[in-house]
DRENPA-3360 file (N, C-alpha, C; in nm, 2 decimals, always signed):
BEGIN
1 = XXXXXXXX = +0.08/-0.12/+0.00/+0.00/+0.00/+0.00/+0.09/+0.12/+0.00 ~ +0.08/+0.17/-0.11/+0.15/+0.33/-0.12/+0.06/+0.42/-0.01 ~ +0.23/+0.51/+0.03/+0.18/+0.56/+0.15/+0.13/+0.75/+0.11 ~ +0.03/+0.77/+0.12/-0.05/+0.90/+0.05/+0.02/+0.97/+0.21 ~ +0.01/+0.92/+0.31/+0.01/+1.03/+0.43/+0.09/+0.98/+0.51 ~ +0.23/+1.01/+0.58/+0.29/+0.99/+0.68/+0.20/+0.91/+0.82 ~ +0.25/+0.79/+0.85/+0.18/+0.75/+0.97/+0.30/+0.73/+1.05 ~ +0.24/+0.77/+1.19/+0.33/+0.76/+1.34/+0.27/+0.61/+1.39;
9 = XXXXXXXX = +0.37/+0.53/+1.41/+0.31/+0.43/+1.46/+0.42/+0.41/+1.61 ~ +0.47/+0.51/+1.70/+0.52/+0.54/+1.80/+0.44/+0.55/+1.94 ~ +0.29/+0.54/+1.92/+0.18/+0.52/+2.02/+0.14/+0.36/+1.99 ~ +0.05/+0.34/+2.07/-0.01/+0.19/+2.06/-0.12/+0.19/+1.96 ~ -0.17/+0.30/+1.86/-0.24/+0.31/+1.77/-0.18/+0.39/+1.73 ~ -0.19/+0.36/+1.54/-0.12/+0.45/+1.47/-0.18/+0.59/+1.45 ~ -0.11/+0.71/+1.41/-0.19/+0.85/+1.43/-0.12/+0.91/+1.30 ~ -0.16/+1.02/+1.23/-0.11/+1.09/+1.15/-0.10/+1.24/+1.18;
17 = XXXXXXXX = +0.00/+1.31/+1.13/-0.05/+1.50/+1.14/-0.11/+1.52/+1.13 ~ -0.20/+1.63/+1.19/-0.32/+1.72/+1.12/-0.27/+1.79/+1.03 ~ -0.13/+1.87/+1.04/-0.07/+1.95/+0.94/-0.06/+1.89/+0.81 ~ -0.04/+1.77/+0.83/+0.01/+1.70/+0.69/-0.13/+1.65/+0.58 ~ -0.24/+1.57/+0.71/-0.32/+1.59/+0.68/-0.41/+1.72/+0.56 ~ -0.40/+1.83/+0.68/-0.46/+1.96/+0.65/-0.35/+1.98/+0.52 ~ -0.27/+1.95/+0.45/-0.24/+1.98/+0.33/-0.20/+1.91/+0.25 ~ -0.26/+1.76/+0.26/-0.28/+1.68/+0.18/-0.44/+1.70/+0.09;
25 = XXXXXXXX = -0.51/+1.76/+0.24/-0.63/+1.78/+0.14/-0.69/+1.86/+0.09 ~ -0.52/+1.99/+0.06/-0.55/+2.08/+0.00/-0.66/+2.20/+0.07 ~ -0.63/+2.22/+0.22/-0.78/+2.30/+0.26/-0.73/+2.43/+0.20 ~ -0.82/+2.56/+0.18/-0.80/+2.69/+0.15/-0.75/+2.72/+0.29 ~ -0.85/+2.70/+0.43/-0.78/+2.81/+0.51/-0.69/+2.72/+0.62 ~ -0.62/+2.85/+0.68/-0.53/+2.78/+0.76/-0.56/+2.72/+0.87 ~ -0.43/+2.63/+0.91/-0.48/+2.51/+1.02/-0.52/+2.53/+1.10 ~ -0.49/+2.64/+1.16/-0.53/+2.63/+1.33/-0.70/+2.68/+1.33;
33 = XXXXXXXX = -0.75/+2.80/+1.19/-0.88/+2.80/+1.17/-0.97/+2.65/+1.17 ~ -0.87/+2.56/+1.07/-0.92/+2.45/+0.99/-0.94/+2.36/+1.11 ~ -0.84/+2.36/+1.24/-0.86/+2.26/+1.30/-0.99/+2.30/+1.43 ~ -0.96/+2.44/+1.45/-1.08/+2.41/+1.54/-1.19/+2.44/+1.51 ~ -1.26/+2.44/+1.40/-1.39/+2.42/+1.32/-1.41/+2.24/+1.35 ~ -1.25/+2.16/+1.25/-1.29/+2.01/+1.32/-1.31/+1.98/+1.42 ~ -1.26/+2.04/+1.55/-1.27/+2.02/+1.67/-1.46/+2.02/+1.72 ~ -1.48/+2.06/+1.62/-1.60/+2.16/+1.63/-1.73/+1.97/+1.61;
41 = XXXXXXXX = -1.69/+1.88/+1.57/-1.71/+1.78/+1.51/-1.76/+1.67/+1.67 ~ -1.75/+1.68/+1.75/-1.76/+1.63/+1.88/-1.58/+1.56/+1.95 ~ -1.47/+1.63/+1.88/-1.35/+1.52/+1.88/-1.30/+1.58/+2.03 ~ -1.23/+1.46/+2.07/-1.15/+1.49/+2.24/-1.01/+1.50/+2.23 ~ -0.98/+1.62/+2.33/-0.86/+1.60/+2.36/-0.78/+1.47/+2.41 ~ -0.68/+1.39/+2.42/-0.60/+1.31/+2.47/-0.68/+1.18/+2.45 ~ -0.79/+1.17/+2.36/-0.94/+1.04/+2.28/-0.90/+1.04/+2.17 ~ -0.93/+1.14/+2.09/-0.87/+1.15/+1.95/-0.81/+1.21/+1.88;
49 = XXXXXXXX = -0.70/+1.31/+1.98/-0.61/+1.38/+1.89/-0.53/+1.38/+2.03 ~ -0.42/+1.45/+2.00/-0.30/+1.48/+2.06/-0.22/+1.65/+2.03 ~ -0.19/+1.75/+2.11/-0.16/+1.85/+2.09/+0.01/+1.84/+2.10 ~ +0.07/+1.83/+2.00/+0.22/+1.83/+2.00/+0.31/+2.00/+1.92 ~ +0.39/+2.00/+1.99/+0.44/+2.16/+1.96/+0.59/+2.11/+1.95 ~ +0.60/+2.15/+1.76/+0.76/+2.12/+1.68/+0.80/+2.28/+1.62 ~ +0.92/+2.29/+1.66/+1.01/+2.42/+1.58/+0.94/+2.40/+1.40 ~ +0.92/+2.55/+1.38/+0.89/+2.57/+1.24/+1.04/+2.58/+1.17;
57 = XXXXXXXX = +1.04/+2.49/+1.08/+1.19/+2.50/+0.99/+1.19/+2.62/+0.89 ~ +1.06/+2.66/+0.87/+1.06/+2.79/+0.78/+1.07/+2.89/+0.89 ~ +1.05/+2.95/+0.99/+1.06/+3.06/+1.02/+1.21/+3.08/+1.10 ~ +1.24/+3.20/+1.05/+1.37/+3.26/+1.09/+1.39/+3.25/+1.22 ~ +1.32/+3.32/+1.27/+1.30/+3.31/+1.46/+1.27/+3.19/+1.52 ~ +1.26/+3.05/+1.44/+1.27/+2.93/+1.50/+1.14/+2.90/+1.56 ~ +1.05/+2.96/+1.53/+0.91/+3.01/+1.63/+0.80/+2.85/+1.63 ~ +0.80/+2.82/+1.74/+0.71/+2.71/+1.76/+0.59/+2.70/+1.67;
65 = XXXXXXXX = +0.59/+2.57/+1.60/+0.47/+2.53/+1.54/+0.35/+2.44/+1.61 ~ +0.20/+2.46/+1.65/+0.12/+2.36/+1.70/+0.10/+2.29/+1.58 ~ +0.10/+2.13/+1.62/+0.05/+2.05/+1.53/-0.05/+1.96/+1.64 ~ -0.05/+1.85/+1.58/-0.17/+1.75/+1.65/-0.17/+1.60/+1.59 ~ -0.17/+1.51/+1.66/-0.14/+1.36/+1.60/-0.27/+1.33/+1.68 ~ -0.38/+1.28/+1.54/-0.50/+1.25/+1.49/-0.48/+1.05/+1.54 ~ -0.58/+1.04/+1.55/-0.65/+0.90/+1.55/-0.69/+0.83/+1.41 ~ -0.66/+0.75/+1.37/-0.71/+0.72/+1.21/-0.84/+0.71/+1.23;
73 = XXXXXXXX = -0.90/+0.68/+1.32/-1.11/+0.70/+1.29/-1.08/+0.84/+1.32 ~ -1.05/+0.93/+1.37/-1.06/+1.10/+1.38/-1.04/+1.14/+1.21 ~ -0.87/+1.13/+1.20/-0.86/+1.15/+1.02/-0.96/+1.10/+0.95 ~ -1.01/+0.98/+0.98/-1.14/+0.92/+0.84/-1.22/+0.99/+0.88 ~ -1.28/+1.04/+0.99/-1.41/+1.11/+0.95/-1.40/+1.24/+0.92 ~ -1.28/+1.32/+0.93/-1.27/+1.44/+0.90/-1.23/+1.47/+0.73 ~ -1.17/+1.35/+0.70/-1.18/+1.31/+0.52/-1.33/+1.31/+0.47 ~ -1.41/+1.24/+0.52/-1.57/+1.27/+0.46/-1.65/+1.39/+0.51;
81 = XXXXXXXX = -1.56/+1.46/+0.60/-1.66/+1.59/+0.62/-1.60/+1.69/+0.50 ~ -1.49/+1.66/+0.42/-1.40/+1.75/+0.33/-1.48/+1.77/+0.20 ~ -1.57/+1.61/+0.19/-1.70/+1.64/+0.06/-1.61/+1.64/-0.12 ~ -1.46/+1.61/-0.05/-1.42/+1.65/-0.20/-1.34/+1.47/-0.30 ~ -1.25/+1.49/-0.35/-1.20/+1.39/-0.42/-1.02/+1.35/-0.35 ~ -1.03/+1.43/-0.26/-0.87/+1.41/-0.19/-0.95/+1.39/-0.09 ~ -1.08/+1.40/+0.01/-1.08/+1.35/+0.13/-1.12/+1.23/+0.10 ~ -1.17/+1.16/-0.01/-1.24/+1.07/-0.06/-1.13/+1.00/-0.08;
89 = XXXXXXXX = -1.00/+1.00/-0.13/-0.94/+0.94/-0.20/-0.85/+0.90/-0.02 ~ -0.83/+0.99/+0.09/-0.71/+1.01/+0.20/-0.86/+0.90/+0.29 ~ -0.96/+0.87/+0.29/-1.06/+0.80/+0.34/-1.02/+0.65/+0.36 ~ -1.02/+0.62/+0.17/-1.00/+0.52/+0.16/-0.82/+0.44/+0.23 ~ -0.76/+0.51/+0.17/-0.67/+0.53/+0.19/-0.65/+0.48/+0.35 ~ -0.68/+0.58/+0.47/-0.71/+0.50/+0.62/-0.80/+0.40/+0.66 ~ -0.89/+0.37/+0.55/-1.00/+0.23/+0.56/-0.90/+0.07/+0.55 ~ -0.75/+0.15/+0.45/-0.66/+0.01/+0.45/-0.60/-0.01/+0.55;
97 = XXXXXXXX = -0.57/+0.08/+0.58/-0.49/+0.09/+0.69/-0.50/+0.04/+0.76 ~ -0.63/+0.04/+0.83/-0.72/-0.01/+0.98/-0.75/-0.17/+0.94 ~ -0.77/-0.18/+0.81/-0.82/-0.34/+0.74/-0.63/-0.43/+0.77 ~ -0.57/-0.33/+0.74/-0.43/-0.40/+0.77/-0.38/-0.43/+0.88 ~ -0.41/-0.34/+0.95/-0.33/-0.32/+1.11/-0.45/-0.41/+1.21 ~ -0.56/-0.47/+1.17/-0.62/-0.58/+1.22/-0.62/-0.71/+1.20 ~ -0.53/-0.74/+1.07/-0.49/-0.86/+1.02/-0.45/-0.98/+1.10 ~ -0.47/-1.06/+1.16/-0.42/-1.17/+1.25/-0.27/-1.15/+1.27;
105 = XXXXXXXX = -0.19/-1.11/+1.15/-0.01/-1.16/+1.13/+0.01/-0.97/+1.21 ~ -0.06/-0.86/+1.18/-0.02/-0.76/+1.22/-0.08/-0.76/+1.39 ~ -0.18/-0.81/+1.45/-0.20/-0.87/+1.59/-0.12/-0.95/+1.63 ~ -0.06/-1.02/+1.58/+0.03/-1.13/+1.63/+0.18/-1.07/+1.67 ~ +0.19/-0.99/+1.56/+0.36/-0.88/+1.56/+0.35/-0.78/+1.67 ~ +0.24/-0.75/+1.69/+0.20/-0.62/+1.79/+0.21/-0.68/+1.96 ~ +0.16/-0.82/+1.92/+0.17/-0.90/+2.06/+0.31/-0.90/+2.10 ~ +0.38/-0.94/+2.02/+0.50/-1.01/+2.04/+0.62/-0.91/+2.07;
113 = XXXXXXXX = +0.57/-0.80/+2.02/+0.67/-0.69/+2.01/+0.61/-0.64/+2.18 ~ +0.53/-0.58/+2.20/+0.46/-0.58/+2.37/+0.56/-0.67/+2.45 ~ +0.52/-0.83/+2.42/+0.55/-0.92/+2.51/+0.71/-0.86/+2.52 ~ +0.79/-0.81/+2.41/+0.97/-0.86/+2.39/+0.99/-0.70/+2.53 ~ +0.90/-0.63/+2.51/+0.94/-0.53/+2.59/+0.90/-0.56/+2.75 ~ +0.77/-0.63/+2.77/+0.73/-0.72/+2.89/+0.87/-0.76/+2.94 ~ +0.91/-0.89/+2.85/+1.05/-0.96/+2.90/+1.18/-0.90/+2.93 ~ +1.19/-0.79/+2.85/+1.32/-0.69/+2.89/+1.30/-0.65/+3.03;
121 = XXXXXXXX = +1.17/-0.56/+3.04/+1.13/-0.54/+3.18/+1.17/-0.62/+3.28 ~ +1.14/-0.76/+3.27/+1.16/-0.86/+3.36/+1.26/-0.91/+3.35 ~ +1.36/-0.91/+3.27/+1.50/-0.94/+3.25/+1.58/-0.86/+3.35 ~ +1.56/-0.69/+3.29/+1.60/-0.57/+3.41/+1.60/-0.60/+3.53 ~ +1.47/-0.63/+3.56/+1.45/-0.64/+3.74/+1.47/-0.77/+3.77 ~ +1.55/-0.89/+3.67/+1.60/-0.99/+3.73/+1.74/-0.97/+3.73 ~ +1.80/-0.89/+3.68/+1.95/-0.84/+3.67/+1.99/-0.77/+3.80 ~ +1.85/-0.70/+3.85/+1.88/-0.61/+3.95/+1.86/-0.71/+4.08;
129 = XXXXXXXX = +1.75/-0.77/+4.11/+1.76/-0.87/+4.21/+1.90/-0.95/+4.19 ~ +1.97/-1.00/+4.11/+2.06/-1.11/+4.09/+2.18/-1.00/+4.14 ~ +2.21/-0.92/+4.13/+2.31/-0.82/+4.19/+2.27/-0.77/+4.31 ~ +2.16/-0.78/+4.35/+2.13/-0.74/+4.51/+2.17/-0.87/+4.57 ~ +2.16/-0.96/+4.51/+2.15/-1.13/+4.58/+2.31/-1.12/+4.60 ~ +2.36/-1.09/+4.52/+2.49/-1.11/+4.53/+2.57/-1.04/+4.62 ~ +2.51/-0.91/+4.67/+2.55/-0.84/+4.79/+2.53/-0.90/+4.94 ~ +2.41/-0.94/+4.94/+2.35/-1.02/+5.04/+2.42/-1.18/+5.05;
137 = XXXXXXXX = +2.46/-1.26/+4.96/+2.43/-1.37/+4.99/+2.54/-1.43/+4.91 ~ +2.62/-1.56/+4.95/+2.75/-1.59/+4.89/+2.68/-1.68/+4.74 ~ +2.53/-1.73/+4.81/+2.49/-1.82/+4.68/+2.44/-1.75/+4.52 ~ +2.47/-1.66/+4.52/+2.37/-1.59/+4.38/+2.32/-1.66/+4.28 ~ +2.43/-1.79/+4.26/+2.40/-1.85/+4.12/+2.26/-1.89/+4.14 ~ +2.26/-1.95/+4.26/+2.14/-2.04/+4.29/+2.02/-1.94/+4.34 ~ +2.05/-1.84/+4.36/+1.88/-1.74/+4.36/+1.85/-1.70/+4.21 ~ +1.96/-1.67/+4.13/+1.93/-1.64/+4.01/+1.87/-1.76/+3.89;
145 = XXXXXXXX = +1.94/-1.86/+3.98/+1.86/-2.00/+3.90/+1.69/-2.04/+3.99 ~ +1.65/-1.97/+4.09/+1.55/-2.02/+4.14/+1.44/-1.89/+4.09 ~ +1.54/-1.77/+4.06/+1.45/-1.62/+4.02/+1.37/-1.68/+3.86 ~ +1.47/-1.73/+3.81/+1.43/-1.78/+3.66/+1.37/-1.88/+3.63 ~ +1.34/-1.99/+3.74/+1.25/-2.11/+3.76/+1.11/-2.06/+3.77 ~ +1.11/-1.94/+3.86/+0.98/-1.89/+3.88/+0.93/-1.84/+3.84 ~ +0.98/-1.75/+3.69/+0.93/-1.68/+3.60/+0.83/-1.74/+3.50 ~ +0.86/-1.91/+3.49/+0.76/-2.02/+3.45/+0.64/-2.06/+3.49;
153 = XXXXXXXX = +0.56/-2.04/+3.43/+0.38/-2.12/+3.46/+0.33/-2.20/+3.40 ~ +0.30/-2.27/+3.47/+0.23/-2.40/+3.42/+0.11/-2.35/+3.33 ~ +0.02/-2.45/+3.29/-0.11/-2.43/+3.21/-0.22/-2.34/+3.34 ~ -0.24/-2.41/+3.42/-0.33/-2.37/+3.53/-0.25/-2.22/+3.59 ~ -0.18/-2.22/+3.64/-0.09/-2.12/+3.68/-0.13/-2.00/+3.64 ~ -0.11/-2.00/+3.49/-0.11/-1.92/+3.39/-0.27/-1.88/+3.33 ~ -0.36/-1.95/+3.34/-0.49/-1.93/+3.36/-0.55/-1.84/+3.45 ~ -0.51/-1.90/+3.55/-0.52/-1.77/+3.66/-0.47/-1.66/+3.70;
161 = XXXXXXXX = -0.34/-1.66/+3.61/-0.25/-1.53/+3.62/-0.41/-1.42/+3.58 ~ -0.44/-1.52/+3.41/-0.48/-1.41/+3.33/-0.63/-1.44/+3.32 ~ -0.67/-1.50/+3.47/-0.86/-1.43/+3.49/-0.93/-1.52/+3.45 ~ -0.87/-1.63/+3.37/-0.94/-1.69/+3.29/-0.94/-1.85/+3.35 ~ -1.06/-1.97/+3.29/-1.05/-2.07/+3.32/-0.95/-2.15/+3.27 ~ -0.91/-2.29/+3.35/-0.83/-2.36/+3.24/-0.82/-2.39/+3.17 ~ -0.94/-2.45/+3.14/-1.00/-2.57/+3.09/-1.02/-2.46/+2.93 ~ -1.10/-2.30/+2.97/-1.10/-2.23/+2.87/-0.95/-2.19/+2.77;
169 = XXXXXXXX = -0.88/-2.20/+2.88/-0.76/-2.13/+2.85/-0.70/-2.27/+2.73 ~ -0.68/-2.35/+2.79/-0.63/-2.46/+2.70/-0.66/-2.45/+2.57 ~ -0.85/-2.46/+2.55/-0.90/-2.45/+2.43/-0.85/-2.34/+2.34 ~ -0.83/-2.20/+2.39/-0.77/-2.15/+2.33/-0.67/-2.14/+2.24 ~ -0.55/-2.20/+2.34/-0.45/-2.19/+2.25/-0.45/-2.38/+2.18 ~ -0.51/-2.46/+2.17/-0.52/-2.55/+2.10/-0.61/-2.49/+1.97 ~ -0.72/-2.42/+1.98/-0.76/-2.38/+1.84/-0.67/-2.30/+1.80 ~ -0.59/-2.23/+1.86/-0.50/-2.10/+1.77/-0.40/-2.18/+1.75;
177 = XXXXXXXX = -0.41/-2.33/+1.75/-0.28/-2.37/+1.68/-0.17/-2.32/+1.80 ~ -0.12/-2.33/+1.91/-0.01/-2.32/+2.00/+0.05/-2.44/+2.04 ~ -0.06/-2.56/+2.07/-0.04/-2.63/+2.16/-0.10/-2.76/+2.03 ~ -0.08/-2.87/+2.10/-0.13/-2.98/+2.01/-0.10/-3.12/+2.19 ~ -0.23/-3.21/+2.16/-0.21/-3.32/+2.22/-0.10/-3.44/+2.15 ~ -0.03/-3.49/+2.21/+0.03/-3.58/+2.14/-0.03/-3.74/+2.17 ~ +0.02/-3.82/+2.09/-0.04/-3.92/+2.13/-0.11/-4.02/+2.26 ~ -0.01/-3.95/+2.34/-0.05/-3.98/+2.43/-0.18/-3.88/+2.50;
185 = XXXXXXXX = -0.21/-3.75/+2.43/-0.29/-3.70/+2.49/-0.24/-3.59/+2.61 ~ -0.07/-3.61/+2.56/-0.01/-3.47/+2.66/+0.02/-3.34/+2.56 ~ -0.03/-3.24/+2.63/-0.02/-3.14/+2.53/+0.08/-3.11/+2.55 ~ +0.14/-3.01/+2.45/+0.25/-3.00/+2.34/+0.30/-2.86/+2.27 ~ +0.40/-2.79/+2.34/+0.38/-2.72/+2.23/+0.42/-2.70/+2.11 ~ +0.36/-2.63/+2.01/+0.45/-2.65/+1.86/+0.59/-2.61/+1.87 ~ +0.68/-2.64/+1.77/+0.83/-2.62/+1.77/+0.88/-2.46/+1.78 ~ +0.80/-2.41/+1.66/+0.81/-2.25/+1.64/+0.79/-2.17/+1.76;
193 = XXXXXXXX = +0.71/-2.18/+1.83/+0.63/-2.09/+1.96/+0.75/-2.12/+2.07 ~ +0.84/-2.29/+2.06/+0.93/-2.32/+2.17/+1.05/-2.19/+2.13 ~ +1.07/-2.18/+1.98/+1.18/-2.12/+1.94/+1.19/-1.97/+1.96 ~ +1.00/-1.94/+1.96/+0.98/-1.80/+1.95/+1.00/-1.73/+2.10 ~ +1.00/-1.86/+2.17/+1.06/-1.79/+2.33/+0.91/-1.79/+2.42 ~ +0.76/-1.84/+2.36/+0.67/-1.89/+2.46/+0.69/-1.94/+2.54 ~ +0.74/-2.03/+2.48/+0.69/-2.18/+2.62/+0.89/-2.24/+2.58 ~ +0.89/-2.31/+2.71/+0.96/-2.37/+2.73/+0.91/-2.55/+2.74;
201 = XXXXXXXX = +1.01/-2.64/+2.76/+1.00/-2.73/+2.78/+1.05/-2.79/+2.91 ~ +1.04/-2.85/+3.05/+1.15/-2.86/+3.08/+1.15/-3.00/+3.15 ~ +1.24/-3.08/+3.18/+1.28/-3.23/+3.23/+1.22/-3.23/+3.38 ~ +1.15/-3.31/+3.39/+1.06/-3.33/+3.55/+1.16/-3.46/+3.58 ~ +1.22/-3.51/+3.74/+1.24/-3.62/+3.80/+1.17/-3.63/+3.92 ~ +1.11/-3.70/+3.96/+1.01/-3.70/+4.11/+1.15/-3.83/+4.13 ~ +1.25/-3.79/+4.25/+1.32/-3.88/+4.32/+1.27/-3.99/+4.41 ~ +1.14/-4.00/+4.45/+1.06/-4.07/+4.55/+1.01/-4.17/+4.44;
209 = XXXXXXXX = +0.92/-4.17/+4.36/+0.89/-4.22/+4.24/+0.97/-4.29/+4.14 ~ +1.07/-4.20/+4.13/+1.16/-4.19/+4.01/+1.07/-4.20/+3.87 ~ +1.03/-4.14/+3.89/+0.94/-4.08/+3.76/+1.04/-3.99/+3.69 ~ +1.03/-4.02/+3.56/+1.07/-3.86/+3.45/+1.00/-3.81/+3.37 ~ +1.02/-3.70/+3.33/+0.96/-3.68/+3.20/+0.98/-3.54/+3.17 ~ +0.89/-3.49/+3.05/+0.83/-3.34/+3.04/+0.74/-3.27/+3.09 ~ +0.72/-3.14/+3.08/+0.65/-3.06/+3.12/+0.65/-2.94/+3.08 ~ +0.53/-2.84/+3.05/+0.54/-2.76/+2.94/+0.51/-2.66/+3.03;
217 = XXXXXXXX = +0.61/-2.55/+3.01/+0.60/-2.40/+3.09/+0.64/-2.31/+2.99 ~ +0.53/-2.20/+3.04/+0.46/-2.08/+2.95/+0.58/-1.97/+3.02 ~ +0.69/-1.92/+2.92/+0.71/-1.77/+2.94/+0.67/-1.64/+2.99 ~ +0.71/-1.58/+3.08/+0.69/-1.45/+3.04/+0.60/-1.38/+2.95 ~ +0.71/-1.41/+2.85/+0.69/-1.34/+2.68/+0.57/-1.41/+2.64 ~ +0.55/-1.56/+2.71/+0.44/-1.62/+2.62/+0.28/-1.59/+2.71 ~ +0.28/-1.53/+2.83/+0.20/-1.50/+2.93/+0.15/-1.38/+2.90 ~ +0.24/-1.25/+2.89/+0.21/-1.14/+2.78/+0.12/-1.15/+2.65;
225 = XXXXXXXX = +0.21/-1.24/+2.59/+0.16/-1.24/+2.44/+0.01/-1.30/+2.43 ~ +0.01/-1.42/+2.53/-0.16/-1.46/+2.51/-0.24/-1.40/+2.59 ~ -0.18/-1.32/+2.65/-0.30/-1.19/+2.76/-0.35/-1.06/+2.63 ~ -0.27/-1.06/+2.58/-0.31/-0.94/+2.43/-0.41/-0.97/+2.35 ~ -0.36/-1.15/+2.34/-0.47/-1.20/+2.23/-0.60/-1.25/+2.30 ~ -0.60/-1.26/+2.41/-0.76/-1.32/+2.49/-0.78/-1.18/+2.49 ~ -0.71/-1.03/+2.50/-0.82/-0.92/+2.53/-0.83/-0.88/+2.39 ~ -0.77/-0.95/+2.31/-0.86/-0.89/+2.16/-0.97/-0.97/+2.06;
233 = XX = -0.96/-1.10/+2.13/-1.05/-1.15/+2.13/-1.19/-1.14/+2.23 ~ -1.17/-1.12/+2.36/-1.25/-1.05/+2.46/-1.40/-1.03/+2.39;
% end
């Protein structure tokens, strides 16, 4: 999709200028007239616009410019109140946009990118605990290895992290394709999602038993990522 208008995608919904806007669609009068007539439309401060103040590169004096970073439903409706063949044409134009940035693969990137900042987060403040541990205590390896054990949730665990049942929760990610039962009927995660940094795998021994086996633990990143997608499915 050829890009007719500069988009900011630096918020959690993408936004465009009013300025750029306002002279893409060719208005006769000026913006700050142009804009609070739109304002005039029922639109909210800090809902559907944003008041941002950038140095004017044309003025000699450096003299501050207001601009405004719009909502793409704010821009589309202010394109059909324009009545002409540029608001008509800058309309459609944000109708793909919105048709794109809802796409399963563009939900899924948005998750993941969230989650990678989630896990940094948590990485940070496991860096900082593992250097406080280390001040305190001669063992660190071993708090930093029990900090990172606990970062893992089981299926149930992790259901309840995120409000939800288990039994729902499971279904979930079995229809979205996450998980699979295996033959025996132990779920599973797919290879991709182990590599994408969801889930882990990890080696159970019960010494009393002497039982072994697997066991499948949900990330961080993968706790994040399916809390985005149950609230956009919601």
């Amino acid at each position: 999709m050829n890009e007719l208008i500069k988009i900011n995608y630096d918020s959690e919904q993408p936004t465009v200028s009013g300025r750029e806007l306002h002279q893409f669609l060719q208005v006769g009068t000026e913006y700050k007239k142009w804009f609070e007539r739109m304002s005039e439309y029922g639109f909210a401060e800090n809902t559907d616009f944003v008041k941002v103040t950038q140095k004017c590169l044309t003025s000699a004096t450096g003299q501050n410019m207001t601009d405004h970073q719009l909502t793409v439903p704010m821009a589309k409706e202010i394109c059909m109140l324009q009545r002409n063949e540029k608001g008509k044409q800058a309309r459609q134009y944000f109708i793909q946009l919105e048709n794109a940035w809802n796409t399963p693969e563009q939900v899924m990137a948005r998750a993941l990118k969230l989650a990678d900042k989630q896990i940094l987060s948590l990485r940070t403040e496991n860096s900082r605990l593992a250097v406080q541990a280390q001040i305190m205590q001669p063992k660190a390896d071993y708090f930093d290895e029990l900090v990172d054990r606990n970062l893992l949730t089981n299926f149930r665990e992790t259901a309840k992290q995120l409000g939800i049942k288990e039994k729902s929760f499971i279904c979930f990610l079995l229809e979205k394709k996450y998980i699979y039962r295996d033959k025996r009927g132990k779920l599973m995660p797919y290879a991709q999602y182990v590599e994408s940094g969801l889930f882990e795998i990890k080696e159970q021994i019960n010494e009393k038993t002497q039982w072994a086996g697997t066991q499948t633990l949900i990330t961080p990143k993968g706790r994040e990522t399916f809390r985005l997608l149950c609230l956009k499915t919601a």
